[in-house]
C-alpha atoms as an extended CHARMM CRD file, in Angstrom:
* protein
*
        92  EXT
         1         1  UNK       CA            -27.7690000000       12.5960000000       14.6220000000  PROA      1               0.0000000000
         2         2  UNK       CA            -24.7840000000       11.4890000000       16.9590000000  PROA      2               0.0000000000
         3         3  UNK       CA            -21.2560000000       11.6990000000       15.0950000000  PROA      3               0.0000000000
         4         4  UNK       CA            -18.7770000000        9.2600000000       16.0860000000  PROA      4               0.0000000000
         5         5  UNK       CA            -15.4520000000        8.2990000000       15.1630000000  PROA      5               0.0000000000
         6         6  UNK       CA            -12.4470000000        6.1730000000       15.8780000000  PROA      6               0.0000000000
         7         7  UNK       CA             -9.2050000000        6.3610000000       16.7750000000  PROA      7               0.0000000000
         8         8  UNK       CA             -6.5000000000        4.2770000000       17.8730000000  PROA      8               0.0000000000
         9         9  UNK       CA             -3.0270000000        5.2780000000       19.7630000000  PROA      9               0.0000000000
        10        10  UNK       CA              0.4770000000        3.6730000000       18.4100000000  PROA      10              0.0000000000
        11        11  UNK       CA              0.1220000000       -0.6060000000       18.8670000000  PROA      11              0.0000000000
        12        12  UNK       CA             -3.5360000000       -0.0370000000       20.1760000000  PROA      12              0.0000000000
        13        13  UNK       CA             -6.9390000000       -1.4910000000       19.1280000000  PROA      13              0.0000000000
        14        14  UNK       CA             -9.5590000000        1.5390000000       17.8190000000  PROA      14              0.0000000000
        15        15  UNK       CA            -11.5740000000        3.2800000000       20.2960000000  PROA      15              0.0000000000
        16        16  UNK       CA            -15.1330000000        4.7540000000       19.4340000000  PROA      16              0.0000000000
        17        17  UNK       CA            -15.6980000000        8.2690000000       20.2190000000  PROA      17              0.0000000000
        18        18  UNK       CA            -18.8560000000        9.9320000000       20.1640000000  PROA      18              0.0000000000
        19        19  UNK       CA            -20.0800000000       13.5110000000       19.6620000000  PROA      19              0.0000000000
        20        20  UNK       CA            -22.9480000000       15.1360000000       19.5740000000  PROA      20              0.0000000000
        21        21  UNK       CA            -22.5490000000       18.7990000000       17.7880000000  PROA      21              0.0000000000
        22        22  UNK       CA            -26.2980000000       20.4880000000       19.4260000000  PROA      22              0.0000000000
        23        23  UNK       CA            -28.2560000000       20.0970000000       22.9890000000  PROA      23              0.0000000000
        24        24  UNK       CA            -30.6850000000       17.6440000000       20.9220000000  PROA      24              0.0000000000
        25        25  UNK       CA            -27.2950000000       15.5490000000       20.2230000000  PROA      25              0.0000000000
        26        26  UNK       CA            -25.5110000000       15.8770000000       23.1360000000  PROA      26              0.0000000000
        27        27  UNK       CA            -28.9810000000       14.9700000000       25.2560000000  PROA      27              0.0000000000
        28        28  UNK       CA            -29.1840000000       11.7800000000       23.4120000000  PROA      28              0.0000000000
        29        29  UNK       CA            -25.5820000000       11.1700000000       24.7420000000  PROA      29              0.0000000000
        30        30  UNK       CA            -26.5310000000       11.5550000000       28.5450000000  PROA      30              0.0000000000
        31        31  UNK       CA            -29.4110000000        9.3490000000       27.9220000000  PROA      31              0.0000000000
        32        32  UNK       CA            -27.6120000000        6.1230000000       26.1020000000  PROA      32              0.0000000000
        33        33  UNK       CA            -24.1160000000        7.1880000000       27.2470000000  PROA      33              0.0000000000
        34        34  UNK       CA            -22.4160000000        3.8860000000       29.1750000000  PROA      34              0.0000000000
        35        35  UNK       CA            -21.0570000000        4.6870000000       33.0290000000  PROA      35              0.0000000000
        36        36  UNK       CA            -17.9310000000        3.7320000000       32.2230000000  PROA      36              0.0000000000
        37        37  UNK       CA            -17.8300000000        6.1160000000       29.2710000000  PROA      37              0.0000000000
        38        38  UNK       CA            -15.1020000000        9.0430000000       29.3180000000  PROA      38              0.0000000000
        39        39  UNK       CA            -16.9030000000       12.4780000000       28.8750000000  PROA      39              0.0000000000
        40        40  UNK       CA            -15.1230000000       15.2150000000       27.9650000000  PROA      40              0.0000000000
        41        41  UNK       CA            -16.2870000000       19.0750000000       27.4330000000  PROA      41              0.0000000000
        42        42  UNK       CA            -14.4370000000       22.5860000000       27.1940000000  PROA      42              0.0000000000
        43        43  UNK       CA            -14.9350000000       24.1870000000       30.7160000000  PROA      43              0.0000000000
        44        44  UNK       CA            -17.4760000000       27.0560000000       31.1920000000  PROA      44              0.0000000000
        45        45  UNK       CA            -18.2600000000       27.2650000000       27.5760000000  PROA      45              0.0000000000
        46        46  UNK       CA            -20.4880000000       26.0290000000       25.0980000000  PROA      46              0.0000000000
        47        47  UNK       CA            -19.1420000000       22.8670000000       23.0650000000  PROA      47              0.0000000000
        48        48  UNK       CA            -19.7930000000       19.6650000000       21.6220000000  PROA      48              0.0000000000
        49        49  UNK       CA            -20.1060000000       16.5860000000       24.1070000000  PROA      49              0.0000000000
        50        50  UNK       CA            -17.4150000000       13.8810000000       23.3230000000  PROA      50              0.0000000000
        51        51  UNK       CA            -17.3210000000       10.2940000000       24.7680000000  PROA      51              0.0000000000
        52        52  UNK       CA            -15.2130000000        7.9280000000       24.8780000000  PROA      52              0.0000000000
        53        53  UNK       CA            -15.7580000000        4.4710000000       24.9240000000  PROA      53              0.0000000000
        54        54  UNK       CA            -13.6360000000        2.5970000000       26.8650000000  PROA      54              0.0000000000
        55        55  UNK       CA            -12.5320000000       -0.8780000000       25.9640000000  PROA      55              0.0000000000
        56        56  UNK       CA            -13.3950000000       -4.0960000000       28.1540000000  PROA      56              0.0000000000
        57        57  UNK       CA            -11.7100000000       -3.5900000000       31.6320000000  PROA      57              0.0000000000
        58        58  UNK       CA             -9.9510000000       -0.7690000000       30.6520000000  PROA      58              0.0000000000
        59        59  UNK       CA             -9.1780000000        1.9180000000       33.1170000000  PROA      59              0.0000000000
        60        60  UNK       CA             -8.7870000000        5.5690000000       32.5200000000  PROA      60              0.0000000000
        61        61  UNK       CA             -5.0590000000        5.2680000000       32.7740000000  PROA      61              0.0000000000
        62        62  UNK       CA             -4.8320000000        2.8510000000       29.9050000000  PROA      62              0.0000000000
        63        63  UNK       CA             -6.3190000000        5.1870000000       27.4850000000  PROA      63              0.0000000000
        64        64  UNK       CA             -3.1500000000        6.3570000000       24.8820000000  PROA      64              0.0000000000
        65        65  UNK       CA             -2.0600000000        9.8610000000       24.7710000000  PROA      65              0.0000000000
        66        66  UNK       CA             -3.1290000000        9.8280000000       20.9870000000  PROA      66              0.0000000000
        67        67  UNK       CA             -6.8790000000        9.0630000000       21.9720000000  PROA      67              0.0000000000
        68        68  UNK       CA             -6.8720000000       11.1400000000       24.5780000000  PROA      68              0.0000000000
        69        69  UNK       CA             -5.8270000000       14.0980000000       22.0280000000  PROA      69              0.0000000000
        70        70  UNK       CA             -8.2830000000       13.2650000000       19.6680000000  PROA      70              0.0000000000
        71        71  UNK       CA            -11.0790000000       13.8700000000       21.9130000000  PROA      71              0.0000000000
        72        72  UNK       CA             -9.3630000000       17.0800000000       23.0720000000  PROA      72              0.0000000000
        73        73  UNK       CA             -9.3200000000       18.2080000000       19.6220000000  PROA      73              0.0000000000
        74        74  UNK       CA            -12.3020000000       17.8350000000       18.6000000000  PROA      74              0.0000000000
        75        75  UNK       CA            -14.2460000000       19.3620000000       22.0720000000  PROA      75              0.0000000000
        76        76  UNK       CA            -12.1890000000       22.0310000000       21.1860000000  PROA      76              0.0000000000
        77        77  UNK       CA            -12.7610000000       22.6010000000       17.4370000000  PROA      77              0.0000000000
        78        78  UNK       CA            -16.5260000000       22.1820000000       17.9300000000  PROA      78              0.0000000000
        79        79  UNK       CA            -16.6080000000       24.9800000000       20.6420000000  PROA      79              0.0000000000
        80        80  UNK       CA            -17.7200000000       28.3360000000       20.3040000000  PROA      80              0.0000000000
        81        81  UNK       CA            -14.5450000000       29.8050000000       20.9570000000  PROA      81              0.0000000000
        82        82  UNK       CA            -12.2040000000       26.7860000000       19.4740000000  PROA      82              0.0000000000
        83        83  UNK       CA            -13.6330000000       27.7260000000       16.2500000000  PROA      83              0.0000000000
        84        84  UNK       CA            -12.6360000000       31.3510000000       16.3520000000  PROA      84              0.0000000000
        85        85  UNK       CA             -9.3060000000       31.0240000000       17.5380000000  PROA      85              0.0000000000
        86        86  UNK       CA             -7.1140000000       28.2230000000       16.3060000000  PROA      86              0.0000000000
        87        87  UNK       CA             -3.7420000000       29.1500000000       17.8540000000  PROA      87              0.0000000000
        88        88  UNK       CA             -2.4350000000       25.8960000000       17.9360000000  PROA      88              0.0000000000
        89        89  UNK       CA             -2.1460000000       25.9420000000       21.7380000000  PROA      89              0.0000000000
        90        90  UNK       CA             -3.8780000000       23.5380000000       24.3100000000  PROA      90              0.0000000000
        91        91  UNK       CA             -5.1760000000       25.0760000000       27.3190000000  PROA      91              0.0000000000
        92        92  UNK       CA             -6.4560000000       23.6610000000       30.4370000000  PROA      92              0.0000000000
């Protein structure tokens, strides 16, 4: 089962993100995933796939700092390592 959520920046409309917590899950995302959807994925670890769906004509650039945070957090909270240690700090 796909998770998804919402979440909407300050004077924005919602945005749907997905997630899909196992390689069952996160397969199911590649396959019904949308081009245009925003993908996002700790680097060089394992971790939940997140997407996010963009709205009509959006562009990448458009996408609030709030959203883009969301889907940060939770690719990192739903990672092998982002579960262990919860420092508070973002890395890149």
């Amino acid at each position: 089962m796909v998770f998804y959520y919402t979440s909407s920046g300050v004077n924005s409309s919602a945005y749907t993100i997905y997630m899909g917590k196992d390689k069952y899950e996160n397969e199911d995302l590649i396959k019904y995933g949308w081009p245009e959807d925003i993908w996002f994925h700790v680097d060089k670890i394992s971790s939940a796939h997140v997407y996010l769906r963009l709205h009509k004509g959006e562009k990448i650039e458009d996408i609030p700092k709030e959203v883009l945070m969301d889907c940060a957090h939770l690719v990192k909270a739903n990672s092998i390592q982002g579960q262990s240690c919860d420092s508070g700090e973002e890395s890149e």
